[in-house]
N, CA, C and O atoms as a GROMACS GRO file, in nm:
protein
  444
    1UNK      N    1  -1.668  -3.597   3.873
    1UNK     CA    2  -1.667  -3.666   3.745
    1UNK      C    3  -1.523  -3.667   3.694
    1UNK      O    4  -1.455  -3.566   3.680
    2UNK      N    5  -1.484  -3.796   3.664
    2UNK     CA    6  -1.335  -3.800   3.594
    2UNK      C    7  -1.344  -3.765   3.470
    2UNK      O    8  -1.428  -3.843   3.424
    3UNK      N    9  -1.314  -3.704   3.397
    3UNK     CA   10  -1.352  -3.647   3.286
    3UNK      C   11  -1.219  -3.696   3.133
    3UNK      O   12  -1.232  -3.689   3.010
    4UNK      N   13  -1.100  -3.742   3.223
    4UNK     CA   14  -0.968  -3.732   3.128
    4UNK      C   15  -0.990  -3.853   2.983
    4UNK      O   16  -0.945  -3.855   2.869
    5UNK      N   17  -1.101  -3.964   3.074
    5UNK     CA   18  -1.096  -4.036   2.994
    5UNK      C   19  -1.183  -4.088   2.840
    5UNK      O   20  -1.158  -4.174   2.755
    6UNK      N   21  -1.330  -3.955   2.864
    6UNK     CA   22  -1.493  -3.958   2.860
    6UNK      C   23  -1.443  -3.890   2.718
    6UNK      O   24  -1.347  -3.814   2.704
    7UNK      N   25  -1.541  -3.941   2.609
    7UNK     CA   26  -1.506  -3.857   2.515
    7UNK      C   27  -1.636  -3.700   2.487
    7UNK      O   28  -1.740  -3.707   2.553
    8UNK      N   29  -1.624  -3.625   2.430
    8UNK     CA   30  -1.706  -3.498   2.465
    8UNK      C   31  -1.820  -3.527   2.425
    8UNK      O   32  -1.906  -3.440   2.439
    9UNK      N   33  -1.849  -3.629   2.376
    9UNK     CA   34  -2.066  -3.646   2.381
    9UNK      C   35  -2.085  -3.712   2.546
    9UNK      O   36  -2.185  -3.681   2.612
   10UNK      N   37  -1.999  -3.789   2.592
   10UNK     CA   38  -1.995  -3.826   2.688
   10UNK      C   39  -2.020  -3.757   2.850
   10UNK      O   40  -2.093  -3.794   2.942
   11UNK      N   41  -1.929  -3.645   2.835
   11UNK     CA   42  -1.897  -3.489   2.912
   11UNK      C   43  -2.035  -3.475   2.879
   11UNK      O   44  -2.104  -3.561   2.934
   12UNK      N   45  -2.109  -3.381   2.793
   12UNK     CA   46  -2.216  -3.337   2.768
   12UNK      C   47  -2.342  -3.449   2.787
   12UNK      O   48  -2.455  -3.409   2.761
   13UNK      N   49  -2.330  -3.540   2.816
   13UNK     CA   50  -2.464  -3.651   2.861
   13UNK      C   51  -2.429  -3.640   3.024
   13UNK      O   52  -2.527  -3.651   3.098
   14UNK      N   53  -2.329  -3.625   3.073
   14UNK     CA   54  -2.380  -3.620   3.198
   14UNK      C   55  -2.350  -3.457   3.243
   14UNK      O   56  -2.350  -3.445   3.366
   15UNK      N   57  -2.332  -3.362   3.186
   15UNK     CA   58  -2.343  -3.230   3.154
   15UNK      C   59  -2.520  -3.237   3.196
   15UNK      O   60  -2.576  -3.208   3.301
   16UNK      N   61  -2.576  -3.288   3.065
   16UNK     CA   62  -2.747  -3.312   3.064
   16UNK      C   63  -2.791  -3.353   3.188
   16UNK      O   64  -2.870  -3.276   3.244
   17UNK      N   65  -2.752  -3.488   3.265
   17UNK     CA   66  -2.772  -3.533   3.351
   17UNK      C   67  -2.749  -3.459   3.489
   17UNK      O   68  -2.820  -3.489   3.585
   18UNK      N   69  -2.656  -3.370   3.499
   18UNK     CA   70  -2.681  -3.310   3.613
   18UNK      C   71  -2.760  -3.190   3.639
   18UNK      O   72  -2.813  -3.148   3.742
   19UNK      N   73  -2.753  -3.137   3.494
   19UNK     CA   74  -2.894  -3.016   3.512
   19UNK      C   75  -3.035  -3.102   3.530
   19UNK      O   76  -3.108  -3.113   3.629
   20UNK      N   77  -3.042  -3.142   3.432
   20UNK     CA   78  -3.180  -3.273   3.534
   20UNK      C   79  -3.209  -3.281   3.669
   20UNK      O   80  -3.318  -3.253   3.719
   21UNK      N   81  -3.100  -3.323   3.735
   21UNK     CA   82  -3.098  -3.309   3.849
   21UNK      C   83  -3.101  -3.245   3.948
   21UNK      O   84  -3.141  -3.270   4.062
   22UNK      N   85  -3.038  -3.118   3.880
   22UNK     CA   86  -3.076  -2.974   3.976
   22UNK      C   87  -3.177  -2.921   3.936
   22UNK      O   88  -3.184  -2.807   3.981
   23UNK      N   89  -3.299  -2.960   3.845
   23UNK     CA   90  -3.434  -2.900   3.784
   23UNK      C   91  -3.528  -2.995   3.885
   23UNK      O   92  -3.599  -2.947   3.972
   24UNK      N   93  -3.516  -3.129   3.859
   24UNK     CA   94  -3.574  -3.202   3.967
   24UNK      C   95  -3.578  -3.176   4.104
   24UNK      O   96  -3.686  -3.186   4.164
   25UNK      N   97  -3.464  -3.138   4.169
   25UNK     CA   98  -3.432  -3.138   4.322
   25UNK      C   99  -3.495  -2.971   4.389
   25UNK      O  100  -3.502  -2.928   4.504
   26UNK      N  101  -3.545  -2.891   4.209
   26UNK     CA  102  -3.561  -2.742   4.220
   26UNK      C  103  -3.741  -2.753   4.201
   26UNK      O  104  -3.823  -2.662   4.214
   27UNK      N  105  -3.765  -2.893   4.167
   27UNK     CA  106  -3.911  -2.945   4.173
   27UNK      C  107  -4.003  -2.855   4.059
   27UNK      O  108  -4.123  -2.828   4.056
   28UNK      N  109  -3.872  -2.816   3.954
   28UNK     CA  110  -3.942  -2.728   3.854
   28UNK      C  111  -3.970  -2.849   3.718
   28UNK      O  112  -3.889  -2.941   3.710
   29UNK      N  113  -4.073  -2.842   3.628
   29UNK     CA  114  -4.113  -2.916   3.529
   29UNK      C  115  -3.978  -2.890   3.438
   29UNK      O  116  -3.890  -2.845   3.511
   30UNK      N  117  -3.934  -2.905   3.294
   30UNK     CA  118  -3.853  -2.867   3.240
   30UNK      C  119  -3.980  -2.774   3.140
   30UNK      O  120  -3.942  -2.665   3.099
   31UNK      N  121  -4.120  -2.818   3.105
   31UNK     CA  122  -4.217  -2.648   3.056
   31UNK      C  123  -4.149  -2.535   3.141
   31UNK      O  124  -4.083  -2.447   3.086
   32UNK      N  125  -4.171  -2.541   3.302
   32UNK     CA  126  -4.171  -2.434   3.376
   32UNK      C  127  -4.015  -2.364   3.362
   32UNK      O  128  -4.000  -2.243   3.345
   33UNK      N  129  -3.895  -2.470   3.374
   33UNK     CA  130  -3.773  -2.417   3.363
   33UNK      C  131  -3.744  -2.360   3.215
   33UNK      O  132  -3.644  -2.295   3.186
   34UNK      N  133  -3.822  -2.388   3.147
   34UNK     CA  134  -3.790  -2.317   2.996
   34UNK      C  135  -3.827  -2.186   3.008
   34UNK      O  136  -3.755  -2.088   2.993
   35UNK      N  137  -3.953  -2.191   3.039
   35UNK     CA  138  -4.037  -2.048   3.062
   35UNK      C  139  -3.983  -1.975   3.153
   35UNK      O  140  -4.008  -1.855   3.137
   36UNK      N  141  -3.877  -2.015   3.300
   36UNK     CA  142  -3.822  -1.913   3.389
   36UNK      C  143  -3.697  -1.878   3.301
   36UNK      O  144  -3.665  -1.760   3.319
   37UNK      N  145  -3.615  -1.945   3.210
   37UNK     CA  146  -3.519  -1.948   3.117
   37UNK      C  147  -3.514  -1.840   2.996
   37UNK      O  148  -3.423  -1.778   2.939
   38UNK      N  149  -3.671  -1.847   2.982
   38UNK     CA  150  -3.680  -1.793   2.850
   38UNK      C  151  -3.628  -1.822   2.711
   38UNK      O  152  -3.608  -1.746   2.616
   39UNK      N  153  -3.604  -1.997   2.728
   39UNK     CA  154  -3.621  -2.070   2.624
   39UNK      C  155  -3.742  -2.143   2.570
   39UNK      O  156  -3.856  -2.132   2.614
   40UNK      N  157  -3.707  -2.210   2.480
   40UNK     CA  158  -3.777  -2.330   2.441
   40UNK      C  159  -3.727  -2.426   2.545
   40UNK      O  160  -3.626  -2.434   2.616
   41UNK      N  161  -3.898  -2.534   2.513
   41UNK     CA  162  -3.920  -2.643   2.608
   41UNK      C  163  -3.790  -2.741   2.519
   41UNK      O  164  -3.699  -2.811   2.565
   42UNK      N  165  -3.830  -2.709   2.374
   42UNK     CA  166  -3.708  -2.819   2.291
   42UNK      C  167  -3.540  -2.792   2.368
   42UNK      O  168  -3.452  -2.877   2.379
   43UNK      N  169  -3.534  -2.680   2.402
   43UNK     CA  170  -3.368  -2.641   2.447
   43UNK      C  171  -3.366  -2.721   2.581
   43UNK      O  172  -3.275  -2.752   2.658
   44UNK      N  173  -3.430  -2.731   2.581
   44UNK     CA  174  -3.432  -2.774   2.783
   44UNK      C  175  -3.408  -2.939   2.798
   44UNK      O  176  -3.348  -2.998   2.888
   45UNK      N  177  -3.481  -3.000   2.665
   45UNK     CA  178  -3.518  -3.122   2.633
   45UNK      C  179  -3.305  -3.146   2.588
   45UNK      O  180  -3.221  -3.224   2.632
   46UNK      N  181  -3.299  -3.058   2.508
   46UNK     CA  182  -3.144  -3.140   2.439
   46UNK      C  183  -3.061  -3.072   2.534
   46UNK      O  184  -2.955  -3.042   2.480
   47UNK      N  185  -3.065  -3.039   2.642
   47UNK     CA  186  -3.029  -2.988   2.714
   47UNK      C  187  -2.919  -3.108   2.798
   47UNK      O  188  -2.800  -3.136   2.817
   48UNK      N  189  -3.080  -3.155   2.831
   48UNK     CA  190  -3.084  -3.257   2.951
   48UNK      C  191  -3.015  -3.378   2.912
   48UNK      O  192  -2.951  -3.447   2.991
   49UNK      N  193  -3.035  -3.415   2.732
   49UNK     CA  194  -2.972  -3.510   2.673
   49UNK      C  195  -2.858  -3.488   2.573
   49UNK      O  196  -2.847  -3.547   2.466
   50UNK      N  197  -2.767  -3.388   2.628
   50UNK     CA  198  -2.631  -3.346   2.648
   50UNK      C  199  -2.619  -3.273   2.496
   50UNK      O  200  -2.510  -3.280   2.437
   51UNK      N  201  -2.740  -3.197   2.429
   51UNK     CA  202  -2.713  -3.199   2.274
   51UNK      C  203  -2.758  -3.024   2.288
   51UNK      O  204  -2.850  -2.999   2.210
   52UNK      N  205  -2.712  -2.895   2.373
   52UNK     CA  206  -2.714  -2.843   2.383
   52UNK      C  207  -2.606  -2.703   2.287
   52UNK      O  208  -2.501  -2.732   2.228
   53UNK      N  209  -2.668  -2.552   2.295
   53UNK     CA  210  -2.594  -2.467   2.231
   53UNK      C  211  -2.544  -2.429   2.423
   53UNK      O  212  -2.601  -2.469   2.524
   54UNK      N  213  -2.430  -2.347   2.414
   54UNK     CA  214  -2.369  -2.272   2.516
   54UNK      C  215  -2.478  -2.190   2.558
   54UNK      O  216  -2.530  -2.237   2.660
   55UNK      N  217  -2.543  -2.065   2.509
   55UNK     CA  218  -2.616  -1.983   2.538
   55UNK      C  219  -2.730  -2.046   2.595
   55UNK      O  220  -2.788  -1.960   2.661
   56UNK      N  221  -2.804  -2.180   2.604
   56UNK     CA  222  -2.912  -2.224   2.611
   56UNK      C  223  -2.826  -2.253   2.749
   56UNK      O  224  -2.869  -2.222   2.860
   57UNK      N  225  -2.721  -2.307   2.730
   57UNK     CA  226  -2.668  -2.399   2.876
   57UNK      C  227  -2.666  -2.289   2.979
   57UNK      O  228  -2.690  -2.339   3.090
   58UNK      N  229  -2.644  -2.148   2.986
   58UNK     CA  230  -2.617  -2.072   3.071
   58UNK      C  231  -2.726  -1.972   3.080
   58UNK      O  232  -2.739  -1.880   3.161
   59UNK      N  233  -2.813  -2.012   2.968
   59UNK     CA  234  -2.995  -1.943   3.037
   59UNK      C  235  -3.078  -2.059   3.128
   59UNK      O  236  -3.172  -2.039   3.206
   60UNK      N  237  -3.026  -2.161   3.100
   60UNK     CA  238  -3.073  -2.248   3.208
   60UNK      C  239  -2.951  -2.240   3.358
   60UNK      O  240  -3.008  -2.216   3.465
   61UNK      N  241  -2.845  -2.252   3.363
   61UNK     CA  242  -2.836  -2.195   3.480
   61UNK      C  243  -2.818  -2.111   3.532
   61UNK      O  244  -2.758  -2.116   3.639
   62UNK      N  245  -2.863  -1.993   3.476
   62UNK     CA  246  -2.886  -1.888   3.553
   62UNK      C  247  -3.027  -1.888   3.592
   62UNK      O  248  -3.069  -1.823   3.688
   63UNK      N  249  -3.112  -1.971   3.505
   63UNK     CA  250  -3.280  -1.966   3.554
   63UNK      C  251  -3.268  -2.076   3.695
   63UNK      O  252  -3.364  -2.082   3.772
   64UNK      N  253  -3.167  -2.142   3.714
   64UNK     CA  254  -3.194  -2.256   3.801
   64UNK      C  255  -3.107  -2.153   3.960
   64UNK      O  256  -3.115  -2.174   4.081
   65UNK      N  257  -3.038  -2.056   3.887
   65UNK     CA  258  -2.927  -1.984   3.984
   65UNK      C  259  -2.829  -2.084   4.070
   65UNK      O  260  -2.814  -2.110   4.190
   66UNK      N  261  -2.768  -2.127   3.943
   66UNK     CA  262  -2.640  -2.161   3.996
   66UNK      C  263  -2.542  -2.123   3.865
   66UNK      O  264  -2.513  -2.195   3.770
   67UNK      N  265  -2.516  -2.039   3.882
   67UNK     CA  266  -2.402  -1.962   3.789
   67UNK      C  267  -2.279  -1.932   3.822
   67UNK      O  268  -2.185  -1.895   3.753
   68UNK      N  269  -2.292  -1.964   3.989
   68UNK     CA  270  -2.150  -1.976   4.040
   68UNK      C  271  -2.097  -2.084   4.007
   68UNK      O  272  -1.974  -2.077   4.002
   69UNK      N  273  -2.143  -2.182   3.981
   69UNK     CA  274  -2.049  -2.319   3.924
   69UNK      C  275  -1.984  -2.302   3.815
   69UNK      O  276  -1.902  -2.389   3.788
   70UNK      N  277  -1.998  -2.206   3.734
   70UNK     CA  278  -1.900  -2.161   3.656
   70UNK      C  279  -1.753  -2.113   3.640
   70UNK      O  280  -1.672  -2.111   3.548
   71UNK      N  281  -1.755  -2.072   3.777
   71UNK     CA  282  -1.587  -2.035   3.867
   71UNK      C  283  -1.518  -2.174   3.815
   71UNK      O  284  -1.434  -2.205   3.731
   72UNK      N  285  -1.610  -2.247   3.920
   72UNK     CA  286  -1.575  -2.410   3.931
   72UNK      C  287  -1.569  -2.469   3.748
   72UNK      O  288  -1.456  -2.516   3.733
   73UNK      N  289  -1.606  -2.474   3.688
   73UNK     CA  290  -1.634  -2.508   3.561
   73UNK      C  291  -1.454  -2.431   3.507
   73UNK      O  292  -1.345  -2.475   3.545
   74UNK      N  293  -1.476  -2.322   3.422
   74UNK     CA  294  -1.354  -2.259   3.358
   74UNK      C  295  -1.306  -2.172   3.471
   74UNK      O  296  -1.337  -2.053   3.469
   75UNK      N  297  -1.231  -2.222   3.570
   75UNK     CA  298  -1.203  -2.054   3.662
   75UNK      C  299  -1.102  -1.939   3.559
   75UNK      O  300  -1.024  -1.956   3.465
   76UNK      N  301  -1.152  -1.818   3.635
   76UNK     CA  302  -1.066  -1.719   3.578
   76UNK      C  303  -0.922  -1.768   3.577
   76UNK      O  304  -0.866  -1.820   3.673
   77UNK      N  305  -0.852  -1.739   3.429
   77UNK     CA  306  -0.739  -1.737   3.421
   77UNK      C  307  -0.644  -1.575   3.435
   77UNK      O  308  -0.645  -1.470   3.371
   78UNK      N  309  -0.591  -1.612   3.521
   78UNK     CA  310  -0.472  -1.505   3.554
   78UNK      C  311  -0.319  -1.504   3.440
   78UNK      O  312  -0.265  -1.609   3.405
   79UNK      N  313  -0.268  -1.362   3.396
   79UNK     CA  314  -0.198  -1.372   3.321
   79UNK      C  315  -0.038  -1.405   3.418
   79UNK      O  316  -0.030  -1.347   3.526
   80UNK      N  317   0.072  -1.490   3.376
   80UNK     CA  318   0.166  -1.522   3.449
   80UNK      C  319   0.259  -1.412   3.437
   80UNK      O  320   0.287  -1.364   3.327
   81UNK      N  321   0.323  -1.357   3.582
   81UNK     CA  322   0.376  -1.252   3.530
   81UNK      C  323   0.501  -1.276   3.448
   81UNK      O  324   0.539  -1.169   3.402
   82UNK      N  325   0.574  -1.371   3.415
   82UNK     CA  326   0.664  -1.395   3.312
   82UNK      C  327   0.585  -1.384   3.150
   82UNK      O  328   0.669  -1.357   3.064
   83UNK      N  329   0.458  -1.398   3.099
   83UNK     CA  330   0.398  -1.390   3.017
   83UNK      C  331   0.381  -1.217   3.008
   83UNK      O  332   0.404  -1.156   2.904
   84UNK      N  333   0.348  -1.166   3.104
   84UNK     CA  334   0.332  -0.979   3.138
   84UNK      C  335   0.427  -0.949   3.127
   84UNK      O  336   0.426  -0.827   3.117
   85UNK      N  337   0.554  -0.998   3.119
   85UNK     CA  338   0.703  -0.915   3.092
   85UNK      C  339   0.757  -0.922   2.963
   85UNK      O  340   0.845  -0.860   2.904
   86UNK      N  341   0.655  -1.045   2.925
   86UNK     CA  342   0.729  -1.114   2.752
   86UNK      C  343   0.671  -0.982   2.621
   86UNK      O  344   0.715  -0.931   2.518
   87UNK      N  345   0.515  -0.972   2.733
   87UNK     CA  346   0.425  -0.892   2.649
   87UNK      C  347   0.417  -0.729   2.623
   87UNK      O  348   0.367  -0.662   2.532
   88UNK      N  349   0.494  -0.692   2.753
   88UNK     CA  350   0.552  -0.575   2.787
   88UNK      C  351   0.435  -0.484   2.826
   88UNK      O  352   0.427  -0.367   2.789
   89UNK      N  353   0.311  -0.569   2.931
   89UNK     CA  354   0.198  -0.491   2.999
   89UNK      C  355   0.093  -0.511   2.907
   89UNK      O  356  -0.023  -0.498   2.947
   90UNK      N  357   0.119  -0.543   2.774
   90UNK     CA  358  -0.008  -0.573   2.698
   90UNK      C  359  -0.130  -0.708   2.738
   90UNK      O  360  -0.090  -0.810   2.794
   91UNK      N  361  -0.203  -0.700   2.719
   91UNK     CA  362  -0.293  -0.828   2.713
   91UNK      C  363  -0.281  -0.898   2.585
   91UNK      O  364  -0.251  -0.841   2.480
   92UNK      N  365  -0.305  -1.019   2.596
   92UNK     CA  366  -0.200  -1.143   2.494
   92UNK      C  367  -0.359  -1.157   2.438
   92UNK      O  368  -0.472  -1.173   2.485
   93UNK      N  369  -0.312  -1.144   2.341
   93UNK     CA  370  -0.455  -1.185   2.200
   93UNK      C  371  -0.479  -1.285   2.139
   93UNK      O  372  -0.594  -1.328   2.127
   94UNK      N  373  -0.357  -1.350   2.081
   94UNK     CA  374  -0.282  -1.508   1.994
   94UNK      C  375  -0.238  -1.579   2.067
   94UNK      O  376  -0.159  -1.528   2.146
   95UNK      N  377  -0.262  -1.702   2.078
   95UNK     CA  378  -0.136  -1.790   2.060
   95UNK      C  379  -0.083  -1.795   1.981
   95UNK      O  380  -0.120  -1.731   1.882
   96UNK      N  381   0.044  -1.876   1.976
   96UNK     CA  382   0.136  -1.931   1.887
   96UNK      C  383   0.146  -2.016   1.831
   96UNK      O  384   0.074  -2.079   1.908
   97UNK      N  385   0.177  -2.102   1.745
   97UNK     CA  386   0.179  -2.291   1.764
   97UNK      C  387   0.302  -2.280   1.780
   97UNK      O  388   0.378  -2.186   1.757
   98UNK      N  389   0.328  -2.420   1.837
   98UNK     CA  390   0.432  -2.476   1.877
   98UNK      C  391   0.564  -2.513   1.740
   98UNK      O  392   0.680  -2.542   1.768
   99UNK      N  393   0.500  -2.499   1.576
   99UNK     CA  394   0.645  -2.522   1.554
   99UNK      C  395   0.672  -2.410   1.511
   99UNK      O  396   0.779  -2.381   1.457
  100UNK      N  397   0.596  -2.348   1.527
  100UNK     CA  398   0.665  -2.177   1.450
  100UNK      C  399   0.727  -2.144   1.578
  100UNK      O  400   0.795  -2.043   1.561
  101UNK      N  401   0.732  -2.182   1.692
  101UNK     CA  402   0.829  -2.144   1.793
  101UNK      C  403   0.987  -2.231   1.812
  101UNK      O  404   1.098  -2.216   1.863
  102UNK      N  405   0.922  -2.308   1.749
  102UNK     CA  406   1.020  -2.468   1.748
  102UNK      C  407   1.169  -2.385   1.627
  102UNK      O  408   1.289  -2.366   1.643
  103UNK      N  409   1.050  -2.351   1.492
  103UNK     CA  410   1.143  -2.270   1.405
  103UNK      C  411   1.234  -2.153   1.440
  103UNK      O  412   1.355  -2.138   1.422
  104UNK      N  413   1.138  -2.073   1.496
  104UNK     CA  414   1.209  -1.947   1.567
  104UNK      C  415   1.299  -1.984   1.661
  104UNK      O  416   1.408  -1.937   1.629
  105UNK      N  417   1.305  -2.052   1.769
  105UNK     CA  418   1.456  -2.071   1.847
  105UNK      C  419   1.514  -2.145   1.729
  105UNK      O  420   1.600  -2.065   1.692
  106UNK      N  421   1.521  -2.252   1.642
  106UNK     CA  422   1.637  -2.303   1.548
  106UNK      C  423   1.703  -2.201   1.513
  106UNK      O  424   1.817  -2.183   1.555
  107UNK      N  425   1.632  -2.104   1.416
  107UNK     CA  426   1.710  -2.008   1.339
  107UNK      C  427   1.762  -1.906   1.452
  107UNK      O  428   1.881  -1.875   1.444
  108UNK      N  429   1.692  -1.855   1.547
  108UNK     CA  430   1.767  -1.755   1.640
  108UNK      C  431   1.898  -1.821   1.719
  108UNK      O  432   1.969  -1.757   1.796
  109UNK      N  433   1.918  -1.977   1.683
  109UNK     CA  434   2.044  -2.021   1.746
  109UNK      C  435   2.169  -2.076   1.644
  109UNK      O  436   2.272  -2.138   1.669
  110UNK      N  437   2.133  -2.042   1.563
  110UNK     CA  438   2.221  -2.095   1.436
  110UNK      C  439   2.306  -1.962   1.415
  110UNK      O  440   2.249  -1.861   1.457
  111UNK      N  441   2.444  -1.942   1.353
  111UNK     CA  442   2.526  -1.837   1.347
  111UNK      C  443   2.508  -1.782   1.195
  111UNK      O  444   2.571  -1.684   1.157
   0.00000   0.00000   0.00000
């Protein structure tokens, strides 16, 4: 799925559409996949038609067991070790925005 151009109800309708598809091809009802889920039949329903919460999205695939597509989905991010030297071994909590950094080099280059 090209995704750069889709706006995010868009993403999430065929989000819907492919769990459909792996419930179908798993020859489970979406009653039965609620009940292996341990949702509601309603979660399963806005599920499918891309109008889902997160927690509902990942009790359905873990009831369908494919939870490895999640690698694939957000993979783990690794910290860069130029970011590990900035931080001095800490784990990074914040971002920054961009003009309070924009500000900070001005004034740290001005005499």
């Amino acid at each position: 799925m090209k995704t750069r151009n889709l706006t995010p109800h868009a993403i999430a309708q065929e989000l819907g559409d492919r769990i459909k598809a792996v419930r179908l091809n798993a020859n489970l009802t979406q009653k039965s996949l609620a009940s292996k889920a341990g949702i509601s039949l309603k979660a399963i329903t806005n599920a499918e038609k891309g109008k889902s919460t997160l927690e509902s999205i990942i009790a359905i695939l873990i009831a369908l067991e494919i939870t490895e597509q999640l690698d694939f989905f957000i993979p783990k991010q690794e910290i860069s070790p130029v970011q590990l030297m900035k931080l001095k071994g800490k784990e990074r909590q914040r971002a920054t925005s961009p003009e309070k950094n924009n500000n900070q080099e001005k004034d740290s280059s001005t005499w």
